[in-house]
N, C-alpha and C positions, 0 to 999 in steps of 0.2 A: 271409235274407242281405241284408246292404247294397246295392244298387247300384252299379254300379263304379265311378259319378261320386263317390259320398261315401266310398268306400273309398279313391278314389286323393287325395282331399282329407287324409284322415286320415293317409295315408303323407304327404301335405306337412307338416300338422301336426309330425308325429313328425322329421321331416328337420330339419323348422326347426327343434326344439327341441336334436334333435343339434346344432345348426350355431350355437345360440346360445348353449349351456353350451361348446363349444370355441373361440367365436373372440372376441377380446377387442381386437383394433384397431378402433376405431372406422367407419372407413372401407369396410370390407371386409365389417362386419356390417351397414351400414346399405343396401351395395349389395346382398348375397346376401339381405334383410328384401323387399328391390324386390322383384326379380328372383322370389322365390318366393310375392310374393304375386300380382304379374299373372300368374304361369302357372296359381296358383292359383283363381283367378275369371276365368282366360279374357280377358285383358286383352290393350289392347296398349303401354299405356304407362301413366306413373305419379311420382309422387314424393314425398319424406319429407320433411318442414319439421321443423325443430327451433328451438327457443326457450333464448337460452342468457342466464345475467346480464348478461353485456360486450355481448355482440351483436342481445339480443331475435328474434323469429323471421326466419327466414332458407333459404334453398332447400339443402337439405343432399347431397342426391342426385337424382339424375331420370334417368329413358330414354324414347327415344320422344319426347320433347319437343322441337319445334325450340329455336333460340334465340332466335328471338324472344320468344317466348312463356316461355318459360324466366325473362329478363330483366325480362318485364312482373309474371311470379309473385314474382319476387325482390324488386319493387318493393312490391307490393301485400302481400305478408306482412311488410313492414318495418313495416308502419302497424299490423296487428293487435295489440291488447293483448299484453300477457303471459299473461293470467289464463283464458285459454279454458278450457272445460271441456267436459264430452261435451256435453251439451246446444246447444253453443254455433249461433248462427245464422250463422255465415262456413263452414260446408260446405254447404251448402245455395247459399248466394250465389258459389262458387269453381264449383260443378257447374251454375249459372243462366250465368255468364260463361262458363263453356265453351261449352256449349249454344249460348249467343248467337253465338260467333265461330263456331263451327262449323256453326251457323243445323242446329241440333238431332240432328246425325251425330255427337255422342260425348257420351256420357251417363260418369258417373263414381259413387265410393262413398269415401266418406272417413268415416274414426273420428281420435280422436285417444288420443295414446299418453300414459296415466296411470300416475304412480307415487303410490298413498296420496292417488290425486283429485286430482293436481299436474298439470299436461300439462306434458312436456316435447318435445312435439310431437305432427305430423298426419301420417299417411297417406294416400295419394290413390292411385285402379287407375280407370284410362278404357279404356272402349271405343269403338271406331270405327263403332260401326252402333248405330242406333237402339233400344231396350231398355231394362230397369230393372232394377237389380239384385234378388235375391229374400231373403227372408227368408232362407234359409240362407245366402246368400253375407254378410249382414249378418254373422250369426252368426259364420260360418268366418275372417270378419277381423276379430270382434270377436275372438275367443280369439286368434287371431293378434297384432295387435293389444296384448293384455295382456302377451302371452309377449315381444315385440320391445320393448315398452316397459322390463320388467323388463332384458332385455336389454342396450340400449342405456343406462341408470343404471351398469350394473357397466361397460361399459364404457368411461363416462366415470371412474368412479371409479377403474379401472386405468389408463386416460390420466393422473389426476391423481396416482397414486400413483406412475406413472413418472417423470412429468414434474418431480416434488417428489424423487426419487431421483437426478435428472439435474442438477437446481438444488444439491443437496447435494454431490456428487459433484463438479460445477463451483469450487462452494463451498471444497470441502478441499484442493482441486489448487491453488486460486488464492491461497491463503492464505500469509501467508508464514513463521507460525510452523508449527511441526510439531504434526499432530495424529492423538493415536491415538484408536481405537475399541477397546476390550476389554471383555471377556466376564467373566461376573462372577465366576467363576475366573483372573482376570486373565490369558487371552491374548490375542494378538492378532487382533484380526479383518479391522481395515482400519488402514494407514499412506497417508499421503499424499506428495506425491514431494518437501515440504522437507523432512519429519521423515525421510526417506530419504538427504537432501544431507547432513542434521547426523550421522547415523547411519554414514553413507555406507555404504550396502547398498543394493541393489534394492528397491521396496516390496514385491513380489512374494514377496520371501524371509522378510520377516519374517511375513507372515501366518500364526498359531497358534501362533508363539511365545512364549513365557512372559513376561512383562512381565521379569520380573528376568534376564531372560539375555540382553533385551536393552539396558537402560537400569540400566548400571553405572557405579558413581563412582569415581573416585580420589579416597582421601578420603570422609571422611565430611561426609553432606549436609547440610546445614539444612531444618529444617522437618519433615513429618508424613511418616512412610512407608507410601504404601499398602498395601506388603504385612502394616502391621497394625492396619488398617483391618478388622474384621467390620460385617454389612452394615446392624448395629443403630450400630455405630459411626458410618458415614456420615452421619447423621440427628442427630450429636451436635454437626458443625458446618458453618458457613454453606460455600457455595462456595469465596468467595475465601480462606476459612481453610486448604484442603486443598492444602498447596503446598510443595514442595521447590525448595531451590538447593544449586547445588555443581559441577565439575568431572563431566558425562558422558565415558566412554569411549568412544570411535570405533573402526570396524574401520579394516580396511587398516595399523594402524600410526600414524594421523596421530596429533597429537595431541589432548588432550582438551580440549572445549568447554565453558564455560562455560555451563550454561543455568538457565532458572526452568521449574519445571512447576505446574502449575496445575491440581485435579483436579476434576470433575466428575460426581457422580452420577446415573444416571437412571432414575426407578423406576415400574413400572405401577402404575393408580391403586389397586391394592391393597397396594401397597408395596414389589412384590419389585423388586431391586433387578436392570434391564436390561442398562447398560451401562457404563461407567465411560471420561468421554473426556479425555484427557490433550493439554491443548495445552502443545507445547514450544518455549520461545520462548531464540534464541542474544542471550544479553546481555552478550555480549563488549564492546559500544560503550560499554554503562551502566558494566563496570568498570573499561573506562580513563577514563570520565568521574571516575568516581569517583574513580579514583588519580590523575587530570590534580587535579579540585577539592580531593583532600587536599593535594598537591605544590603548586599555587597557594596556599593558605591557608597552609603551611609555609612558601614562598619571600617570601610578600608579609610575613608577618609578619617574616620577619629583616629584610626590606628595611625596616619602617617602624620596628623596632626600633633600628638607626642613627643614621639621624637624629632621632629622637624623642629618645634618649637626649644626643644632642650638643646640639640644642636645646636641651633642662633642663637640661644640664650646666652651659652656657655662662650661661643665665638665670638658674639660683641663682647660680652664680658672681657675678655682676655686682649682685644684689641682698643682697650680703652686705653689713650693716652695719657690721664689724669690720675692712676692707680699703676704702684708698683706691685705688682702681685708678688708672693714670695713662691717658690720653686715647686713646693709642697703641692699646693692651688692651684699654681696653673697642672700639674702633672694630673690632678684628680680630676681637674677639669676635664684635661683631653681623656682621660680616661671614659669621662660620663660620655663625651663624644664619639668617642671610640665605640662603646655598647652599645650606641643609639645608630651609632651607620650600622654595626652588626645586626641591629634589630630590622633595622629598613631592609637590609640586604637578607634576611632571612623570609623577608613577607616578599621580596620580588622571587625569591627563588623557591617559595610556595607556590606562586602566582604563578610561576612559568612551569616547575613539576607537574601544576594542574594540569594545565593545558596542553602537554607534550602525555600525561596519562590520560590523559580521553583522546587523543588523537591514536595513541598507540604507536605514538613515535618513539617510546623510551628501549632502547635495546640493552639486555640485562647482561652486567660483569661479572658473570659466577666464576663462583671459587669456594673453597673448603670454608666452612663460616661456623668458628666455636660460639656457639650464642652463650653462655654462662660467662667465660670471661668478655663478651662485648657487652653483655647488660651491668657487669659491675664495672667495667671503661664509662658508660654513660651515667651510674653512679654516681660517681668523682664529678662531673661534668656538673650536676647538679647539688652539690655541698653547699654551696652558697644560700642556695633555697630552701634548703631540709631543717631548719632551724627549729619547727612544730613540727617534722615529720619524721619518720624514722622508713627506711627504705628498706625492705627486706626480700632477701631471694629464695626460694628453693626451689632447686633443678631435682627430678629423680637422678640418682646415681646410673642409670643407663643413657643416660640422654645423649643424644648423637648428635654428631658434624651434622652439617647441612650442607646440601649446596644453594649457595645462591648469592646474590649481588651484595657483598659485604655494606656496601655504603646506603643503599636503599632498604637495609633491614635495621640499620643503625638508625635512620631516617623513622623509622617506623616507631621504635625504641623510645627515642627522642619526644615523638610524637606523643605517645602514651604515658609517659611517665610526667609529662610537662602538664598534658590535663590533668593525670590523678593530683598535683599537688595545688593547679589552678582552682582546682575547683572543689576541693577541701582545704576548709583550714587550719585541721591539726590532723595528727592520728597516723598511720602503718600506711603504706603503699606498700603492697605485697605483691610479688612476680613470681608466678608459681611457673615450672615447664615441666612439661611430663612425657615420656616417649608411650606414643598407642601404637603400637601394629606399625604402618609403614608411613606414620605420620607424626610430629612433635606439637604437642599443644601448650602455648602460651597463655594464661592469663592475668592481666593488671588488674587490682582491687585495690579500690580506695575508702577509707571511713567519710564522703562528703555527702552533699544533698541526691547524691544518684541521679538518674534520667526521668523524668516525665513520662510514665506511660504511652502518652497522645504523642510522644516527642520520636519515640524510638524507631518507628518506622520509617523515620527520613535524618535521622543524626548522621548517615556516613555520605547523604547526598551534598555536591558541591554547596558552598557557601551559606548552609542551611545552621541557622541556631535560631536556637529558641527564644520566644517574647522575649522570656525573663531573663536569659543569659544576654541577652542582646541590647539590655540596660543597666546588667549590672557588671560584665563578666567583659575586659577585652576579649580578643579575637574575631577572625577573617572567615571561620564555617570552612578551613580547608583543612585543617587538621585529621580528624577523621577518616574524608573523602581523601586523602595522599593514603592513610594506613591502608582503606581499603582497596585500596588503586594497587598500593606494593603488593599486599597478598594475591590477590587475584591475579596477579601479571606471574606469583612464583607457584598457582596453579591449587593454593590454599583457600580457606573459608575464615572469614571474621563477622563476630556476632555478637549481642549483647546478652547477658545471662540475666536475663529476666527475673530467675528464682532469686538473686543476690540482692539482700533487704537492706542493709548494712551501708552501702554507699550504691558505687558505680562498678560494675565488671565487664570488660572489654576482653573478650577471648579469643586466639585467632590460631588457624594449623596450617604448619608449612609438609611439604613432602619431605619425609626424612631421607638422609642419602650421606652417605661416606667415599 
């Protein structure tokens, strides 16, 4: 029979083996590794160094240790190689520095913990009285030792598998297209909580559901349908080729989203085919871009189509060698030429205002800026046109200087007074200013058909007009978008006054300043 001392070792054996096929947090296994090997060699204290790539060796656990001594370990295993191996000569030298501080009252036994001849750390069991360890306690902590080594590898390895599950998982939540996970029977396995906003379902509900029960179109989509997709098919093209667009259907009733999907295959390295991950991205913005850029290219071109045609009209005219023109006619002629290149040169240097005010390239020329006598300056400017109209001003009698970019507020002026008479055709344009507090407020009022309700939410966005203006009304949709570009750049707000029945009211506040 055994002896009871190596019987009850063998029961620790067998414990610790139980305790290291079940526990896989790291923490927990490197404390209960301690803990059963000083009880096992009769210890009274101890601790486990581990060597990691970011941190190189370091004090991972300890009992029994004061902290001083703790802190000087911690300091002294910063400096050890990486590369230690059993053989190494720093156990021997960790068990001489004991010794010494303890002037030879604790003797110790350290191995180091190998995976494949790798160390990924040391174990260390001291005792408090004078002695040497024996060849069987070697023994009992070398197998120890192996078994805790292996151990503590799976348990980083499930750290990293978690911690790489928790980054992904981070990953899909934060994302802000929609992305599914499916099964290569295309269900559902995981949704994330925007492809849930676009869906508008709980992510919860859709897990195991069928791809197609729940990513439905109205209308048919553009592009490749996964559902006839087989999984030799997948292999037939690149990524970004596997991709649908088209009108998805929403629960609840709402209505249906435009979106792009984008498919994904993914396959072990023997080819079967894993998972299949569908990011679903709402491109709602791209297809009003797109109808705002077809309806700009439509609108611009009738606009230069006008003038361009009066130009050549008038220019062949005048170059006819068959007609003496008299002095009169040709003069009016160039004239009409004359306002049609002003007109062309007006819509290129909207065009480019735009562009240089959303870039935030426009740097502003302030200076002292009377607005009362510059709105009756652009008055005069418009005489020609006010023929049904009657233009009227009133400024409170407090109303202040401003500062700000004289030629960009004139721009704005220009702006505002050209629609109120574009788009009525008789009646007052009224230009009220009034000084509030440490700001002057502008409003234009016109007696015309006013703004469309459904309309006003997006009148000051670029190249945006409405149906009915945009069949019956010239203009390029940048008018507006320049006002509110100036305001905004001189730190002001411009808005539509809603409550005004009457026509259209454009009102907008600069900082006041003298």
């Amino acid at each position: 029979m055994l002896p009871d001392y190596r019987v009850r070792q063998r029961e620790y054996l067998l414990e610790i083996s139980r305790a290291l096929t079940e526990e896989l947090d790291l923490n927990t296994l490197l404390g209960r590794i301690l803990q059963i090997s000083i009880e096992m060699l009769s210890g009274h204290s101890g601790f486990i160094a581990l060597t990691e790539e970011n941190r190189g060796w370091h004090l991972a656990v300890s009992t029994g240790i004061p902290a001083a001594l703790s802190e000087y370990l911690e300091n002294w295993l910063r400096a050890l190689p990486e590369d230690l191996t059993e053989n190494s000569q720093y156990i021997p030298e960790i068990n001489k520095m004991l010794s010494d501080i303890s002037m030879g009252m604790i003797t110790g036994v350290g191995l180091p913990l190998l995976v494949q001849r790798k160390p990924i750390g040391q174990i260390f069991v001291f005792r408090n009285y004078r002695g040497v360890f024996t060849a069987n306690d070697h023994s009992i902590l070398n197998n120890f030792a192996n078994q805790a080594a292996i151990a503590v590898r799976n348990a980083r390895l499930y750290n990293q598998v978690r911690d790489q599950n928790l980054r992904i998982t981070a990953l899909l939540a934060s994302v802000a297209d929609g992305i599914l996970i499916l099964s290569p029977d295309l269900h559902i396995q995981s949704a994330n909580k925007a492809f849930a906003r676009l869906i508008n379902s709980p992510a919860a509900s859709l897990v195991g559901e069928k791809y197609e029960d729940i990513v439905r179109w109205q209308g048919e989509p553009i592009g490749l349908k996964i559902v006839d997709l087989t999984q030799s098919g997948w292999q037939d093209y690149e990524p970004g080729e596997i991709f649908l667009e088209g009108d998805m259907i929403r629960r609840g009733g709402l209505e249906p989203i435009p979106v792009a999907i984008t498919f994904a295959p993914l396959f072990s390295r023997t080819g079967q085919l894993l998972n299949v991950i569908a990011s679903v991205r709402d491109i709602t913005r791209y297809r009003e871009a797109e109808e705002m850029k077809t309806g700009f290219i439509s609108a611009i071109s009738h606009e230069l189509r006008t003038p361009l045609a009066l130009i050549k009209g008038y220019a062949s005219t005048l170059r006819r060698e068959d007609v003496k023109w008299e002095a009169k006619m040709v003069q009016e002629s160039l004239k009409v030429i004359e306002e049609e290149a002003d007109h062309l040169a007006a819509m290129v240097d909207d065009l480019l205002d735009a562009t240089k005010l959303q870039s935030g390239d426009v740097i502003l020329k302030k200076s002292q800026v009377d607005i009362p006598s510059l709105v009756q300056a652009q008055i005069k400017r418009f005489t020609p046109e006010t023929a049904n109209h009657e233009i009227k001003v009133e400024m409170s009698d407090d109303f202040p200087d401003i500062i700000a970019d004289e030629e960009r507020i004139k721009q704005l002026f220009t702006n505002l007074i050209a629609n109120a008479l574009k788009y009525s055709d008789s009646g007052q344009v009224l230009i009220n200013g009034q000084h509030i507090g440490d700001e002057v407020m502008v409003c234009v009022s016109d007696h015309g058909k006013g703004f469309d309700p459904k309309d006003i939410p997006y009148v000051f966005d670029r190249f945006y007009r409405s149906e009915k203006d945009a069949k019956s009304t010239k203009g390029t949709g940048l008018g507006l978008y320049l006002c509110k570009s100036i305001v905004l750049a001189h730190g002001g707000r411009i808005w539509i006054d809603e409550d005004y029945k009457e026509g259209a009211r454009v009102c907008f506040t600069l900082p006041a300043g003298s």
